[in-house]
Structures are given as structure tokens and as C-alpha cells.
C-alpha positions as CSV (number, residue, x, y, z in Angstrom):
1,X,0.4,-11.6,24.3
2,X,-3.1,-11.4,23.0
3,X,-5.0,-14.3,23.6
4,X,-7.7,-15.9,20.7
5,X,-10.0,-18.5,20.6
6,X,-10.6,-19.6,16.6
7,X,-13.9,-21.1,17.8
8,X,-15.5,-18.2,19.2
9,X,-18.6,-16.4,16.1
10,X,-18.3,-17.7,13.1
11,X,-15.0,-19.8,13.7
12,X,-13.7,-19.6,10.2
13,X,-10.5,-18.2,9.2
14,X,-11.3,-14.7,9.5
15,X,-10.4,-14.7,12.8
16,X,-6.8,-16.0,11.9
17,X,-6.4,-13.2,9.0
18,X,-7.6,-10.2,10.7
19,X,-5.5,-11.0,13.9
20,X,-2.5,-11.2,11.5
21,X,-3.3,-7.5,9.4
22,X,-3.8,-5.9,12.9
23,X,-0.6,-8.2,15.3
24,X,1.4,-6.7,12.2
25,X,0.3,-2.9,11.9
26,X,0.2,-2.9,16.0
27,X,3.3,-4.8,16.7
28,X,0.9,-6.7,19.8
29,X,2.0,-10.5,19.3
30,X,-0.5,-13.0,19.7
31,X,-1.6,-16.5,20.2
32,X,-4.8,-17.9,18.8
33,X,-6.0,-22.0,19.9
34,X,-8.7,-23.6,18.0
35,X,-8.3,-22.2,14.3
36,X,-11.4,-23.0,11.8
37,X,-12.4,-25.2,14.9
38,X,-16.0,-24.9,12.9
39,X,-14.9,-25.7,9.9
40,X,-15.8,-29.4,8.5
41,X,-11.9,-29.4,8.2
42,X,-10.7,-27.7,11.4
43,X,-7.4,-26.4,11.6
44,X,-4.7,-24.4,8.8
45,X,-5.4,-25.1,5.1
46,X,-2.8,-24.2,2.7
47,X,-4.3,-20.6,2.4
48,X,-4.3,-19.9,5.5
49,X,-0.8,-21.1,6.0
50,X,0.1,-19.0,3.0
51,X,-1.2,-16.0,4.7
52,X,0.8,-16.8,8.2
53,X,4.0,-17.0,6.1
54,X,3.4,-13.9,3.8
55,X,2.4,-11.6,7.2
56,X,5.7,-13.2,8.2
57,X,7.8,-12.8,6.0
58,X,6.3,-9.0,5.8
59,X,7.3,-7.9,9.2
60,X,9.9,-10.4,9.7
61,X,7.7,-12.3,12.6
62,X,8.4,-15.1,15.1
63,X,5.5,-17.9,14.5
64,X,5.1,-21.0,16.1
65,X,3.1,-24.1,15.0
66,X,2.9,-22.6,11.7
67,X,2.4,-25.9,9.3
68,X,-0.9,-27.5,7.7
69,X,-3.4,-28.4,10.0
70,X,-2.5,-26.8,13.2
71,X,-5.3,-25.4,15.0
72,X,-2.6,-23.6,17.3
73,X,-0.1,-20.7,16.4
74,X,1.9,-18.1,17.8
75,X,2.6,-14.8,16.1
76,X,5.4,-12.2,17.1
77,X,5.5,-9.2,14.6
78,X,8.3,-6.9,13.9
79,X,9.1,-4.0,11.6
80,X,7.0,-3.9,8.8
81,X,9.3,-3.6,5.7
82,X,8.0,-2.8,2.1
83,X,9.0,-4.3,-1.1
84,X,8.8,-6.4,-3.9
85,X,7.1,-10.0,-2.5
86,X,6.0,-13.0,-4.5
87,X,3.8,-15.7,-2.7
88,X,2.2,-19.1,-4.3
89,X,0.1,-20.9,-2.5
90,X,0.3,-24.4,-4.2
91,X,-3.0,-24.5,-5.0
92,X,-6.4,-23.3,-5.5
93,X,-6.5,-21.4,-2.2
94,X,-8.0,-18.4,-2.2
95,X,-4.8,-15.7,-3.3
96,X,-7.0,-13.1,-2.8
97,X,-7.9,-13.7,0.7
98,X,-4.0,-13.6,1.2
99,X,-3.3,-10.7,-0.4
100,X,-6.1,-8.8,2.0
101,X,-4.4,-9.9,4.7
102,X,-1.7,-7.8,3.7
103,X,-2.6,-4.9,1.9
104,X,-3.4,-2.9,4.8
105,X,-0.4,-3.6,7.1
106,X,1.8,-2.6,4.2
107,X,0.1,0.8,4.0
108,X,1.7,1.1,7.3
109,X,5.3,-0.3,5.6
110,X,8.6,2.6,5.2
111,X,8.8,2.3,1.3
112,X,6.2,1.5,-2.0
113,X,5.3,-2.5,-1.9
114,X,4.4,-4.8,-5.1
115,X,2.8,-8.1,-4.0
116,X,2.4,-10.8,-6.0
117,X,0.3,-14.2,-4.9
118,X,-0.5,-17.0,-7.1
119,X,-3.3,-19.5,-6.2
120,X,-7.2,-19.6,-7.0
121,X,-8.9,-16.1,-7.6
122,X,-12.5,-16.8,-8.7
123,X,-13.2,-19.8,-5.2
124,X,-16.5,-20.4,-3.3
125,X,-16.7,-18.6,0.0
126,X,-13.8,-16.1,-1.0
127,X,-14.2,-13.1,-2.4
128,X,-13.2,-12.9,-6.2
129,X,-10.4,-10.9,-7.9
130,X,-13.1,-8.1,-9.2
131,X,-14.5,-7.4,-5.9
132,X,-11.2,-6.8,-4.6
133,X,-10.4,-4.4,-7.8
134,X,-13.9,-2.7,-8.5
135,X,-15.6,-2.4,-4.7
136,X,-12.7,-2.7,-1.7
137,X,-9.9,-0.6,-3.6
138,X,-12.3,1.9,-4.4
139,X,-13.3,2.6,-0.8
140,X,-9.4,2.4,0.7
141,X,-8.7,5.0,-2.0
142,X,-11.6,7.3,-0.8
143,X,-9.8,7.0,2.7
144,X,-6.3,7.9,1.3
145,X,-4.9,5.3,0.2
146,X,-3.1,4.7,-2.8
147,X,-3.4,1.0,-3.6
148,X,-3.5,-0.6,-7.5
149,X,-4.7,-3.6,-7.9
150,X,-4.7,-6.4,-11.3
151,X,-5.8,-10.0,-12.0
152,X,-3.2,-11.2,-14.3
153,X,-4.6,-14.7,-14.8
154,X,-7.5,-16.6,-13.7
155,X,-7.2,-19.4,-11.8
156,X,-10.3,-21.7,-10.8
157,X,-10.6,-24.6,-8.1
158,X,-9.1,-27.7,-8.4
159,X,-6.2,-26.0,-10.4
160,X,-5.5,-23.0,-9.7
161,X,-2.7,-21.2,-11.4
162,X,-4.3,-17.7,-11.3
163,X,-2.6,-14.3,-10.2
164,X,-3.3,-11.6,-8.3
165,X,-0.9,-8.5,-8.0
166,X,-1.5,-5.4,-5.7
167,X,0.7,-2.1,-5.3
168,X,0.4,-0.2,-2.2
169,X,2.2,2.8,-1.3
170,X,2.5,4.4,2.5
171,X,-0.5,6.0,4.2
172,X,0.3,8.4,6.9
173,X,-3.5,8.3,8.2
174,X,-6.3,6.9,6.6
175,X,-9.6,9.1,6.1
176,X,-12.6,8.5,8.6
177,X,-15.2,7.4,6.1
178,X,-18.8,7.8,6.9
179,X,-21.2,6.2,4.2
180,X,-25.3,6.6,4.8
181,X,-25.9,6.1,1.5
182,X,-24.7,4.7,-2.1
183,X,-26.1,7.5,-4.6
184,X,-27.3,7.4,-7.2
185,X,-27.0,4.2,-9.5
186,X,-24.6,5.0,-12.2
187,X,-24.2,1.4,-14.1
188,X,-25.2,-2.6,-13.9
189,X,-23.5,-4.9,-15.9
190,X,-23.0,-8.7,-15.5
191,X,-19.8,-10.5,-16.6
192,X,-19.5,-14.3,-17.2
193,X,-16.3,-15.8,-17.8
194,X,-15.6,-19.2,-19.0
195,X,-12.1,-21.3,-19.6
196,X,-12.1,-24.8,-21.3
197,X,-16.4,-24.5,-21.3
198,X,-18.4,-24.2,-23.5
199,X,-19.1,-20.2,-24.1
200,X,-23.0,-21.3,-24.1
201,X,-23.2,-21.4,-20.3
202,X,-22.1,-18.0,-19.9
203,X,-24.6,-17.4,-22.5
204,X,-27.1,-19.2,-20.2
205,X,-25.7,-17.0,-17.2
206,X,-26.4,-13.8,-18.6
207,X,-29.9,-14.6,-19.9
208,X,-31.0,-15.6,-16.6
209,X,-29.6,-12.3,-15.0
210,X,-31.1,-10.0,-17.9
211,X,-34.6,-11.2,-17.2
212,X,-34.1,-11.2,-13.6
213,X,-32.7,-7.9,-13.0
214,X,-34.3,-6.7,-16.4
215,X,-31.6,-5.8,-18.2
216,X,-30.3,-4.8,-21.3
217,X,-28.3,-7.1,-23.6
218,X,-25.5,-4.3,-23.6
219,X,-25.3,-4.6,-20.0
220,X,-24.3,-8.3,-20.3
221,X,-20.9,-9.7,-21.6
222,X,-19.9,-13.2,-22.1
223,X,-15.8,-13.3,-21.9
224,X,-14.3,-16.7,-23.0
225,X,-10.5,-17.5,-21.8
226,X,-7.4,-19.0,-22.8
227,X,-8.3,-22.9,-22.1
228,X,-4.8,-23.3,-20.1
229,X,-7.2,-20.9,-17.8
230,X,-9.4,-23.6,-16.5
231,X,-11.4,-25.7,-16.7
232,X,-13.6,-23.1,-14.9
233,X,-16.6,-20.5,-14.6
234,X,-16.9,-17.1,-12.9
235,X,-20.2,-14.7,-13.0
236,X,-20.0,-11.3,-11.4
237,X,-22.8,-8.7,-11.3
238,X,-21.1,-5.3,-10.6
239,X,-23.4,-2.5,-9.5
240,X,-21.4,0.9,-9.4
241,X,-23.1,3.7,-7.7
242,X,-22.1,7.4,-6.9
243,X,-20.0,6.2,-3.5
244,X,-20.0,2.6,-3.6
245,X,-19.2,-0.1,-6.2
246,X,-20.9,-3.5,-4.8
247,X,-19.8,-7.0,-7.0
248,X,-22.0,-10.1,-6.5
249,X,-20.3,-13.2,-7.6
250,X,-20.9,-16.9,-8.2
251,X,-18.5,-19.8,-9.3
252,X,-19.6,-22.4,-11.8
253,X,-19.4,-26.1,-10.3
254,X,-19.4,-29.3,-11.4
255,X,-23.1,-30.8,-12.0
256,X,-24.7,-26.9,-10.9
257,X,-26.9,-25.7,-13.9
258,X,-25.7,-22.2,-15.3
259,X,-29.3,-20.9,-14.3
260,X,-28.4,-22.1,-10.8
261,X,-25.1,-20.7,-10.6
262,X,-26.7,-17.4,-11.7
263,X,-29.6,-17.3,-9.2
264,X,-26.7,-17.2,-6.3
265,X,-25.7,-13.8,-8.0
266,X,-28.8,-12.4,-8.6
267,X,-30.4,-13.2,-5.3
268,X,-27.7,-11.1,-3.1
269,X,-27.8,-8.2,-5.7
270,X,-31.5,-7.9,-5.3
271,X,-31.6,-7.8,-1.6
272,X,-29.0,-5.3,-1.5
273,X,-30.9,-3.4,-4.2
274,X,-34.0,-3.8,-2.3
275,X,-32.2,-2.7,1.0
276,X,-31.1,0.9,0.1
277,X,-28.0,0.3,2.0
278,X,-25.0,1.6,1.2
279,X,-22.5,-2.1,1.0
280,X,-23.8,-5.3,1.1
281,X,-23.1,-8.2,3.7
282,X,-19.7,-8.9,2.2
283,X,-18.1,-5.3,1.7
284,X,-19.4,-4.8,4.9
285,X,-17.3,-7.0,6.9
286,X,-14.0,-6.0,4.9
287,X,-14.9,-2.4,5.2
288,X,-14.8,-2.5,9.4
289,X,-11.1,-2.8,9.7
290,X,-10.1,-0.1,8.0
291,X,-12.3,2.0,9.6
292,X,-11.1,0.9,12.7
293,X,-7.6,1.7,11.5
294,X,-8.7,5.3,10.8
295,X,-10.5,5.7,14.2
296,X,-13.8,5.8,13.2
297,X,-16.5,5.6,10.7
298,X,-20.2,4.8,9.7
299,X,-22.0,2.8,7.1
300,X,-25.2,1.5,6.4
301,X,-25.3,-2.5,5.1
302,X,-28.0,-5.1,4.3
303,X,-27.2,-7.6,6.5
304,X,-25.3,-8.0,9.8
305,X,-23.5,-11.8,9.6
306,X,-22.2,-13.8,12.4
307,X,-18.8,-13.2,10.5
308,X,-18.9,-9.7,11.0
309,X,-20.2,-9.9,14.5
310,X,-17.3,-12.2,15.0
311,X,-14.6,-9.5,13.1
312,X,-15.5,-6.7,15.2
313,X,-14.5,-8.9,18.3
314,X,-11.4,-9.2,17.0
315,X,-10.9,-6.0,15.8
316,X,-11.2,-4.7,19.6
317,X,-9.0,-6.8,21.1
318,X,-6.1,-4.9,19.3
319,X,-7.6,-1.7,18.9
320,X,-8.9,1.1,21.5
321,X,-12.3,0.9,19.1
322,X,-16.1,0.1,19.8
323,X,-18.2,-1.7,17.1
324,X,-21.8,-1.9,17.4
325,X,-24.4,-2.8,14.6
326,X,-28.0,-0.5,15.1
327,X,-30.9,-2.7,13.1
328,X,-33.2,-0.6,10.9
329,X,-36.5,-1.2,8.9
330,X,-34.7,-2.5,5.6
331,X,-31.0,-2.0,6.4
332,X,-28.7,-1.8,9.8
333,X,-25.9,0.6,10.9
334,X,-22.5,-0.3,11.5
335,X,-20.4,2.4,13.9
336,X,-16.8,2.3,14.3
337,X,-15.5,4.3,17.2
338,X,-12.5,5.4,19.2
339,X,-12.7,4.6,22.8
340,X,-10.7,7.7,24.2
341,X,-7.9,5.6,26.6
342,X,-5.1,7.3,28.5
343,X,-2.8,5.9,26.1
344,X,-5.0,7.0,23.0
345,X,-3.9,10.1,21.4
């Protein structure tokens, strides 16, 4: 039995999620005290619940304490079986954070899986339905995987109501991926979405980020939705290079100023732009465990977050790997490696 402590980095609920993708694909059980203890709300959310119960449900686990607010829980995996799986979180939770949980344990499943998870899929802190579609798939499909991914509805805090569905078939091994660089930059473009706002403050989005990024208008699209969509406001700037797509996101909120919501975008697209590295902060931190997974790997990123300092930790406490994070000039390194055991073949 694996012992975590939820407190330790960053204390959020990464700790919980990765601990769940790797207890699953390893079969280690596991037992983590103090979940989100460094959160203003310590202790299981809905989401997070949602993810305990989906992993469950996936490999048919034992879990203990598995209910909102516990700060304790047990997890005992089995099998993990593919299939057809629906999930709703009840609320504006973050369905895409569930759904990662999961995508790469069922890469590891016997037959084809469909996934389906309902909740919020544009939510501060989280990261949005596009990024999961345009930058993460993109890089497990240049390590092998076969994975599909669609946002069939929108679905904004307090709400929620959106849709998320992934298809992920069986991979045997996934690809070591080594990434230096990003290429050459193929296309920008900035997307604001709007549901039961006026389309003006998408309008207001996208003016800000075409001066600041100096950018043409027909790089910048306005997309109102179907009012029974919101109330709510999503802006993504997606950056697609020759190796990596990168998506910077920002969600509209009550009282914020369109120009404000903007600036959140624009200010982590221009330091990644200004980096030369090959992911940013966020893609980063998702890209580590797969790596792991394949048993090794390389990447250059522009910034090294307590979150990520905090993932790799957990990462090695199921897997034989070594993490370490070399700081450059404008950029640092992050090295995945296989720590050659007795028991590692």
C-alpha cells in the first residue's frame, strides 16, 4: 500500500488524480491523508469524487472514505476493463479534469473504450475542452496512441451541463517522446465564445488580443452559442507549431472586464512565445506522466510550477522513473527517466 500525503507541493487535487491514473494502470493500491489540505476548501469536491468513482468503476476498485469532503481515501485497483462509460458530475466541476484521469489508464484497458462525462468544460484553474483536443491528444497520438476526443456541449460555472466525450483504443507501448523544440510556427488564432452574452464582449476579447499579439482580423473569431449554453464566456488563444499545439485560455466572470479576461490569455501566450520552449507551464505538467509511462522522455517548457514539482513526486512513488527539471537562460528542461531496478525489464 502506497502511502500519500495530499499536503505535500502544491496540495491541490493533482495529487489525488495522478495517484488514481497510475494505482489503476500499476495495479499498486494506495492510501492518500490530507487531500486539497491547501485548498481554501480542503478535502473531496464533487469532481474529484467524480474522478474516484469513474477510476473505480473503470478497474472495478475497492475505495474507502470515498464521499464529499473526505480528506482521507483508500484505493484498491483491479483489472482494467474497457467499454462504453457515462459519468456526470452534478455540477460545474471540471469533466475534463475527470476524463484525464482516465484516458491514460484505459490505453492500458483489453478492448476500445468511449467515455462520456458531463459537468463544466470551460472552469478557472482547469484546463478547457480545446486544450485537451488541440494540444494533449496531439502529443499522446505522436507517442502511439490512438485517442479521439469531442466537446459536445459547453458548459460554464455555476451551471454546467457541458460534455465531454473521449475514445481511446489499446496501446501496447507508448513512444518515448523527446521534444527540444516546437518548430516552426504554422498558425495563431484566437477564439471567443459567448452563451446568453452579449456577442460584443467577445468582440472586445479579440480586439484586445489582435493588438496585443498583432494580429490579423482573420485570425480572430467571435462564436456565439445556443443561450441554453450558459450564461457563460470562454477565450482561447491556440498557437499550433510544427511539434506542438499550445492553447492559452481564460474564462469570463462576473464583474471582470472582457479586456481583463483577455490579458490572462495573452500574458501566458507571450511568455511562452518569448521563451522558445517547446510546451508551456500547463502542457508541461500533463505531458510528465505519459512520459513516465513510456520510460522516458525530454522536453523543454517555460516554467517549472510547484504543481509539477509536486506531480513528478508522485509520479515516482509508483513508477521505477527519475524526474528532474534543468533551468536554462529563457526556458528549463524536464527529463523523464527509467531507473534500471532488478524488477525493471
Amino acid at each position: 500500500m502506497i502511502e500519500l500525503d495530499g499536503s505535500t507541493g502544491e496540495g491541490g487535487g493533482q495529487v489525488l488524480r495522478s495517484s488514481l491514473t497510475l494505482s489503476m494502470i500499476t495495479g499498486q493500491p494506495f492510501r492518500i491523508r490530507n487531500i486539497r489540505a491547501n485548498r481554501p476548501k480542503p478535502g473531496l469536491m464533487r469532481q474529484h469524487l467524480m474522478a474516484v468513482r469513474a477510476a473505480a468503476a473503470v478497474c472495478d476498485a475497492d475505495v474507502s472514505h470515498a464521499e464529499v469532503g473526505s480528506t482521507e481515501l483508500s484505493f484498491t485497483p483491479r483489472c482494467i476493463k474497457g467499454g462504453v462509460y457515462e459519468f456526470a458530475i452534478g455540477t460545474a466541476g471540471s469533466a475534463t479534469l475527470v476524463l484525464q484521469t482516465l484516458i491514460p489508464a484505459l490505453l492500458y484497458a483489453d478492448v476500445p473504450s468511449v467515455v462520456k462525462v458531463s459537468g463544466g468544460t470551460h472552469n478557472p484553474k482547469a484546463p478547457p475542452a480545446h486544450f485537451i483536443e488541440r494540444a494533449y491528444v496531439r502529443l499522446l497520438q505522436a507517442m502511439g496512441a490512438q485517442v479521439d476526443f469531442e466537446l459536445k456541449r459547453f458548459g460554464f460555472y455555476p451551471n454546467g451541463g457541458g460534455e465531454v466525450c473521449a475514445a481511446i483504443w489499446p496501446c501496447a507501448q507508448l513512444r518515448q517522446l523527446h521534444l527540444p523544440e516546437r518548430g516552426k510556427l504554422q498558425e495563431g488564432r484566437a477564439e471567443a465564445y459567448v452563451a446568453a452574452i452579449p456577442l460584443s464582449v467577445a468582440q472586445r476579447e479579440l480586439e484586445y488580443i489582435g493588438k496585443a499579439l498583432h494580429w490579423r482580423d482573420d485570425q480572430l473569431f467571435s462564436h456565439p452559442l445556443a443561450n441554453d449554453q450558459g450564461p457563460g464566456n470562454a477565450l482561447v488563444i491556440v498557437l499550433q507549431s510544427e511539434h506542438v499545439t499550445e492553447v492559452f485560455s481564460s474564462v469570463g466572470e462576473k464583474r471582470r472586464r472582457a479586456e481583463d479576461v483577455a490579458g490572462d490569455a495573452v500574458l501566458e501566450a507571450k511568455r511562452y512565445l518569448v521563451s522558445g520552449a517547446a510546451v508551456g507551464e500547463h502542457l508541461g505538467d500533463q505531458l510528465m506522466l505519459p512520459l513516465a509511462l513510456a520510460g522516458g522522455g525530454s522536453y523543454t517548457l517555460d516554467h517549472v510550477s510547484q504543481h509539477a514539482i509536486t506531480n513528478a513526486e508522485v509520479i515516482a512513488q509508483f513508477l521505477p522513473v527519475h524526474v528532474t527539471f534543468e533551468a536554462g537562460e529563457r526556458y528549463s528542461t524536464c527529463t523523464v527517466s527509467r531507473i534500471r531496478t532488478d524488477t525493471a525489464r
